[in-house]
C-alpha positions as CSV (number, residue, x, y, z in Angstrom):
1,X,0.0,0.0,0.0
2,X,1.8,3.3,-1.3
3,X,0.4,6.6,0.3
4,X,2.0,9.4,-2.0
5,X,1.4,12.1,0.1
6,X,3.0,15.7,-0.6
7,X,1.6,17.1,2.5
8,X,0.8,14.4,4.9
9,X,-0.4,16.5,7.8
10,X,-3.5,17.3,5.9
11,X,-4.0,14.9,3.2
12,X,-3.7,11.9,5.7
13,X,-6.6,12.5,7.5
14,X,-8.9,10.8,9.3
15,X,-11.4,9.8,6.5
16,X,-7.6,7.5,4.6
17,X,-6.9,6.5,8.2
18,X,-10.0,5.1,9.1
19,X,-9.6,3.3,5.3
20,X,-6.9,1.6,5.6
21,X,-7.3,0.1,9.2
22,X,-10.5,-1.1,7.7
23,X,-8.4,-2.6,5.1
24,X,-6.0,-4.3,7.4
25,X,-8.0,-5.2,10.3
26,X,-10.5,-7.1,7.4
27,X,-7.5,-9.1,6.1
28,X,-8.5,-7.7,3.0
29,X,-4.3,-8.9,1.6
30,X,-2.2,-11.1,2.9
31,X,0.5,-8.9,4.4
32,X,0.4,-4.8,4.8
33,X,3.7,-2.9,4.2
34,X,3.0,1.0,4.5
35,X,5.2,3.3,2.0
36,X,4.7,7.0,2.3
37,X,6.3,8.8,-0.5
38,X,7.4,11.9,2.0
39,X,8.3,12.1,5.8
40,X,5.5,11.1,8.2
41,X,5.8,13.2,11.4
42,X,6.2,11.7,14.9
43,X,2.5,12.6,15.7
44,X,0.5,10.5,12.8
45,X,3.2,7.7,13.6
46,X,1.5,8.2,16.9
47,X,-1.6,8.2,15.8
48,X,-0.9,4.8,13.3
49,X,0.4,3.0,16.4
50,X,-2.3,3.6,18.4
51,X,-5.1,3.3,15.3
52,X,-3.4,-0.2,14.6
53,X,-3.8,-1.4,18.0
54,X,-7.2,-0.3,18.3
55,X,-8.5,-2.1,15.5
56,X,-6.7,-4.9,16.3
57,X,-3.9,-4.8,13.1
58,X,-1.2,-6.5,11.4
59,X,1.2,-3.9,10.1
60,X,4.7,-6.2,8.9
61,X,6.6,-2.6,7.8
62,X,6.2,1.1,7.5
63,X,8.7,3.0,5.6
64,X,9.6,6.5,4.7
65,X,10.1,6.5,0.7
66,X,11.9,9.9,-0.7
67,X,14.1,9.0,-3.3
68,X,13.1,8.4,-6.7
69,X,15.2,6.0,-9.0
70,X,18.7,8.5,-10.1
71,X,16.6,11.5,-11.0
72,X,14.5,13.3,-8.1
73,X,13.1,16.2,-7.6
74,X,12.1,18.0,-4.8
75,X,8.7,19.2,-5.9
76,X,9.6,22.5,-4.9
77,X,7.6,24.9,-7.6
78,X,9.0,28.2,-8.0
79,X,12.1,27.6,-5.7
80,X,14.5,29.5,-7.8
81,X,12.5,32.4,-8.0
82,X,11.9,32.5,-4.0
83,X,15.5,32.1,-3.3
84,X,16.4,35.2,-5.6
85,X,13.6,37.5,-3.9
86,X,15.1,39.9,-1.6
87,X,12.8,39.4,0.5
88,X,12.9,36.0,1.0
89,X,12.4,33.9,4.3
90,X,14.8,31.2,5.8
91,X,12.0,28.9,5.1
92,X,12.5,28.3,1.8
93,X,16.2,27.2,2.7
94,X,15.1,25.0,5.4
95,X,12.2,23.4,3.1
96,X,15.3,22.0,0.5
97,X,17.4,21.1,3.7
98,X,14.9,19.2,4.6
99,X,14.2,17.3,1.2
100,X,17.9,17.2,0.7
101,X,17.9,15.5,4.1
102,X,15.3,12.7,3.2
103,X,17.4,11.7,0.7
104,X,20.4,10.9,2.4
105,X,18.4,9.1,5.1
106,X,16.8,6.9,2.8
107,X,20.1,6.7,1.0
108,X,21.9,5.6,4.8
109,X,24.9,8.3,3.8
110,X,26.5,10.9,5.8
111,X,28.5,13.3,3.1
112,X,31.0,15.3,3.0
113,X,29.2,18.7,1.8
114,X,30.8,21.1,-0.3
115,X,29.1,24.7,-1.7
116,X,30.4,28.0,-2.6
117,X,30.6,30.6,-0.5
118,X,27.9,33.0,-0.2
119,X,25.0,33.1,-1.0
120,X,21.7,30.6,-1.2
121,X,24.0,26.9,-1.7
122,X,26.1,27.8,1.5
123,X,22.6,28.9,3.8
124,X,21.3,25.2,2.6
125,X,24.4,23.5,3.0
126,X,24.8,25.4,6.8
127,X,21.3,23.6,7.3
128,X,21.7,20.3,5.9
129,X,25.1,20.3,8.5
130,X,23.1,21.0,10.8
131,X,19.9,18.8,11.0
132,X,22.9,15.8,10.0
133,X,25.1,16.8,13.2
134,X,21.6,16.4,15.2
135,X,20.7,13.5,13.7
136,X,23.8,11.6,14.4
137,X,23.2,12.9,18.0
138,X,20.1,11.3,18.4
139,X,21.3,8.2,17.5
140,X,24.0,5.9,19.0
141,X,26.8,4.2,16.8
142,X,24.9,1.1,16.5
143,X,21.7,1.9,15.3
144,X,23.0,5.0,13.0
145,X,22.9,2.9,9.2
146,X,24.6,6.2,7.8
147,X,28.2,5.2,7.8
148,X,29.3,6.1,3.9
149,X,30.7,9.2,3.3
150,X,30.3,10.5,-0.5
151,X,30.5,14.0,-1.5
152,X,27.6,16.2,-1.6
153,X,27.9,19.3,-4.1
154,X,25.6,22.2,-3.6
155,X,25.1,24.6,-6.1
156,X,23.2,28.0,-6.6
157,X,21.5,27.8,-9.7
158,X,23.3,30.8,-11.0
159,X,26.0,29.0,-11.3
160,X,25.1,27.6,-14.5
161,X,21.9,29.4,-15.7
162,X,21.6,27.7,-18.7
163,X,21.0,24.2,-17.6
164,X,18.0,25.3,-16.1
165,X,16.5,26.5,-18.7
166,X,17.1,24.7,-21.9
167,X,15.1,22.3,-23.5
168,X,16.7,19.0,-24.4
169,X,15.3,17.0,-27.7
170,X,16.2,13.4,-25.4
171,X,13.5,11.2,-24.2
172,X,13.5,11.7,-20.2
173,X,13.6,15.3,-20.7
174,X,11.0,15.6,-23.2
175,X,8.7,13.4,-20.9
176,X,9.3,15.4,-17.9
177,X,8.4,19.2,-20.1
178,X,5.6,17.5,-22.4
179,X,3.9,15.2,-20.1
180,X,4.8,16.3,-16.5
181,X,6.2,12.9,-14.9
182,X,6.0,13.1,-11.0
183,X,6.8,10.5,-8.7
184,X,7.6,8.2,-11.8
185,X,4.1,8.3,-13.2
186,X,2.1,10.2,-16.1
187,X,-1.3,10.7,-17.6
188,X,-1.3,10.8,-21.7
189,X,-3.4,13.8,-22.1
190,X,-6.9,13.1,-24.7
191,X,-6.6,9.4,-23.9
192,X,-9.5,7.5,-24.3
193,X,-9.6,6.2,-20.8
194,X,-7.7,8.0,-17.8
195,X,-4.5,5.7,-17.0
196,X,-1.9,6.3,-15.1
197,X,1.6,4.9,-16.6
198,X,4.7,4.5,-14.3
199,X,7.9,4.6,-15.2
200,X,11.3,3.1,-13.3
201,X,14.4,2.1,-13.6
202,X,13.3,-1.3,-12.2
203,X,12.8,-4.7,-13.8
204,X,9.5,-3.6,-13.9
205,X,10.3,-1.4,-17.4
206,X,13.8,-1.8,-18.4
207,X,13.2,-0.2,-21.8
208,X,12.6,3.4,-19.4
209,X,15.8,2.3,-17.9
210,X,18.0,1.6,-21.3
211,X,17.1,4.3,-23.2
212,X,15.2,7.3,-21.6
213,X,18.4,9.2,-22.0
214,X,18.6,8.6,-26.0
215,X,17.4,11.3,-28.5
216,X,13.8,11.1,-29.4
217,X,14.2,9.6,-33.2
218,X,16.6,7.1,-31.4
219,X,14.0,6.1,-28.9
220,X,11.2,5.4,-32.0
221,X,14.2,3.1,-33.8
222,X,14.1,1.2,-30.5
223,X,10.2,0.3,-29.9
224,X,10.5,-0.6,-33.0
225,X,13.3,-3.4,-32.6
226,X,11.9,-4.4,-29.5
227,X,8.3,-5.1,-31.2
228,X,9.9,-6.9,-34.3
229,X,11.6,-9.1,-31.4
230,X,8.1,-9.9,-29.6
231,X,6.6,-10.7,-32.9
232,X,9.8,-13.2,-33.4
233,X,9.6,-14.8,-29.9
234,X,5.8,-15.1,-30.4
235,X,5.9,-16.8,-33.2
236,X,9.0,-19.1,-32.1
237,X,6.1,-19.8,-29.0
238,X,3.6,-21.0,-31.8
239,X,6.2,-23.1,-33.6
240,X,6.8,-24.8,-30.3
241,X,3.4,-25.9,-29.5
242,X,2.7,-27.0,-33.3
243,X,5.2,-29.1,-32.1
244,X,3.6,-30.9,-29.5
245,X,2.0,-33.4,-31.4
246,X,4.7,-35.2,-31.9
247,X,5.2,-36.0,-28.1
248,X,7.6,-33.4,-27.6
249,X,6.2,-31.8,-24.1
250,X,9.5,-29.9,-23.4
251,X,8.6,-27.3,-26.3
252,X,4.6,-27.0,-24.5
253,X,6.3,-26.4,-20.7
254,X,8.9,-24.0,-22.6
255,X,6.7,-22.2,-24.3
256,X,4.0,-21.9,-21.3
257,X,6.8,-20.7,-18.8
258,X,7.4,-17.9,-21.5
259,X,4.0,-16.4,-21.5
260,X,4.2,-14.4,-18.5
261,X,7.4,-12.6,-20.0
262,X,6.2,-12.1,-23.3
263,X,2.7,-10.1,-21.7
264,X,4.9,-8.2,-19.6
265,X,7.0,-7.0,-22.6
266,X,4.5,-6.5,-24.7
267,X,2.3,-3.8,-22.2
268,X,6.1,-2.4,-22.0
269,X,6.0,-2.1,-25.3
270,X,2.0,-0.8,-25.7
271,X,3.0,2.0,-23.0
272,X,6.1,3.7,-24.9
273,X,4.4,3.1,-28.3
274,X,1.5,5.7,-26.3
275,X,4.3,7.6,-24.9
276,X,6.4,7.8,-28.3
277,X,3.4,8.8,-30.3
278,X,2.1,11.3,-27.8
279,X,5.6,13.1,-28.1
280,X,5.4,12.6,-32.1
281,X,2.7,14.2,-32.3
282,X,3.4,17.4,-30.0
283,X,7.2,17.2,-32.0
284,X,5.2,18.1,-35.1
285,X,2.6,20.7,-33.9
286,X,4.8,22.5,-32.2
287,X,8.3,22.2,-34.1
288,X,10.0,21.3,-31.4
289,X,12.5,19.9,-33.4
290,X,13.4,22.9,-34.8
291,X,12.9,25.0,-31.7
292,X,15.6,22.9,-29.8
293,X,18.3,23.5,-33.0
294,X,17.3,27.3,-32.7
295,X,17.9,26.9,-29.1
296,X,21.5,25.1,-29.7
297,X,22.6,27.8,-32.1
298,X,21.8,30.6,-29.2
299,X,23.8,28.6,-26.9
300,X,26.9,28.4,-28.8
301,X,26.1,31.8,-31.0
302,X,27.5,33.8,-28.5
303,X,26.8,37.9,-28.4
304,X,25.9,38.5,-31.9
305,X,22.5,36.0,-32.1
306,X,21.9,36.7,-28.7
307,X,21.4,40.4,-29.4
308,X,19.6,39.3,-32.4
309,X,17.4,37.7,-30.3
310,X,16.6,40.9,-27.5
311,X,15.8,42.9,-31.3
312,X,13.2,40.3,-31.9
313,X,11.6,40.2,-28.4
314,X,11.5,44.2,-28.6
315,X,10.0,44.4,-31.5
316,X,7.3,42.1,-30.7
317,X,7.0,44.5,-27.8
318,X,7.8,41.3,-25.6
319,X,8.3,41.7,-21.4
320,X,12.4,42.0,-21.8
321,X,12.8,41.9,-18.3
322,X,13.5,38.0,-17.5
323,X,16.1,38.0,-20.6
324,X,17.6,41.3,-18.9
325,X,18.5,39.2,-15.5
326,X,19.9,36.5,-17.3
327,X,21.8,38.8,-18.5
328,X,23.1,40.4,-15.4
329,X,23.5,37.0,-13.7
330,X,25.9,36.0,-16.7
331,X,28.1,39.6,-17.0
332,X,28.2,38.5,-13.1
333,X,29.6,34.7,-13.9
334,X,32.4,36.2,-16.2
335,X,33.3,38.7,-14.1
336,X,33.5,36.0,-11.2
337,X,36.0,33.9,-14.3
338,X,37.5,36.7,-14.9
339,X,39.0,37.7,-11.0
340,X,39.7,34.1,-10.7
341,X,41.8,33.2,-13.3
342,X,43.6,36.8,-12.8
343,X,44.6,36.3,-9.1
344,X,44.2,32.9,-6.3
345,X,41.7,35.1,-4.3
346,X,41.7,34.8,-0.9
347,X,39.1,33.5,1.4
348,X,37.6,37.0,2.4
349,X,37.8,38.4,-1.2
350,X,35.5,35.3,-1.9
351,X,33.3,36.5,0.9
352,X,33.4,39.9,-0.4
353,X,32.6,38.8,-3.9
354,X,29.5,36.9,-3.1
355,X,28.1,40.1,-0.9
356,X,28.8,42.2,-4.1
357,X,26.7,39.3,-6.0
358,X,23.8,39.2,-4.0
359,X,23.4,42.9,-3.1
360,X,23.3,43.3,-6.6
């Protein structure tokens, strides 16, 4: 039983509670293991504790799920833009410690952190310290399961602007913009019926895992292959059993123990063949194809298409005002490259550097 929760103060009330006991105090399955997809706080552990003794039920495991397969995100909307506010609250900072600090709980890792300093990486990093230092407090040697120590690099999103914001023509990506995948599941929009398709990098859908990262047209080459091999092996099933007749039972267990497989790649299959056309057909409406080229060329074009660019947005009377910032945070960056390839500077002129940054 998974309990995605985003907010589970609220969202696990009383009405899911009262569910699920019913669930597990009916034997309704076999054996109940609890995963909530975001920290449960000491109070509704309570409160589960004392509901499962009450109604008399059999929980084997409860566990605290916040890390998604490799990529993760935070779920943080509008993060960047509440960091950069002057007027901006500690909370933010703390919320990303926080998430930053699920992670490496679930992960059982104590890291070595390392941010610049200044400015929003080093308040988070300051936090995460923190909230680590009193963690390993709470616990004694034996029981704390966060012995590795890997490095943990923290940087302010300023550091590399473009990342951010540029649109990638590979499959993950164009999933995640196109078709908003959160917790590793996604909703093809106009579909007949409303179905929710997951995607992992378990053994559950190792096509996700092979090739998400693969452009787009190398993605449609490969459902391709892998349907012309499920026709193959479906056939080579069919050929066995003709076979039968001739007492050879080997070729009927064979092909019987390789049914289950061959349904389980071909809904693999029937979901990226959705997915792939979906993304086709947005590709075409939209140009994407063409957009992300455009997009290339004003990454590497340097001043000259860039200013060709601002001309265009002012003359289609455009709101300037996000490309002006992204272009103050970049003079910034160069004159940061700039002062550091001139002179090593020290510690403090780092300090004073970052002040200069942010004030600005």
């Amino acid at each position: 039983m998974c309990i995605p929760d985003a907010e589970p103060e609220r969202n696990f009330g009383s009405k899911r509670r009262r569910g699920m006991f019913q669930d597990v105090s009916s034997s309704l399955y076999d054996t109940f293991h609890l995963n909530f997809s975001s920290s449960i706080p000491r109070p509704l552990l309570k409160n589960l504790a004392s509901g499962t003794l009450h109604h008399s039920c059999s929980i084997e495991s409860v566990h605290d799920q916040h890390l998604e397969d490799n990529l993760f995100s935070l779920s943080q909307h509008s993060v960047y833009a509440q960091l950069n506010d002057p007027s901006a609250t500690g909370g933010d900072v703390e919320e990303i410690a926080d998430g930053l600090f699920h992670v490496l709980e679930t992960l059982g890792v104590v890291p070595v952190i390392r941010c610049p300093v200044g400015g929003a990486a080093e308040m988070v990093a300051v936090s995460l310290d923190t909230k680590l230092r009193h963690h390993l407090r709470l616990l004694s040697k034996n029981n704390n399961l966060m012995t590795t120590r890997p490095l943990l690099c923290i940087f302010d999103r300023n550091f590399d602007l473009a990342v951010g914001i540029q649109h990638d023509f590979r499959c993950r990506p164009l999933v995640h913009d196109l078709l908003g995948l959160k917790l590793n599941g996604l909703v093809i929009p106009g579909a007949q019926k409303k179905k929710i398709l997951f995607l992992d990098t378990s053994s559950s859908d190792p096509f996700w895992s092979s090739n998400a990262s693969l452009e787009f047209p190398q993605v449609a080459s490969e459902i391709e292959a892998h349907l012309n091999k499920y026709k193959e092996d479906v056939e080579e099933v069919s050929r066995s059993t003709d076979l039968v007749g001739g007492g050879n039972t080997k070729h009927l267990m064979d092909a019987v123990n390789s049914l289950p497989e061959l349904t389980d790649r071909k809904q693999v299959i029937d979901k990226h063949t959705n997915i792939a056309t979906f993304l086709l057909g947005q590709i075409k409406e939209r140009s994407l194809d063409v957009y992300t080229t455009k997009e290339k060329a004003m990454m590497m074009g340097g001043a000259r298409i860039n200013l060709t660019v601002e001309l265009a947005l002012r003359e289609a009377e455009a709101d300037t005002s996000a490309f002006q910032y992204l272009k103050k945070i970049k003079s910034l960056n160069v004159s940061l490259a700039a002062s550091s390839s001139a002179n090593s500077a020290s510690r403090s002129n780092i300090v004073d550097w970052a002040g200069m940054l942010y004030d600005q």
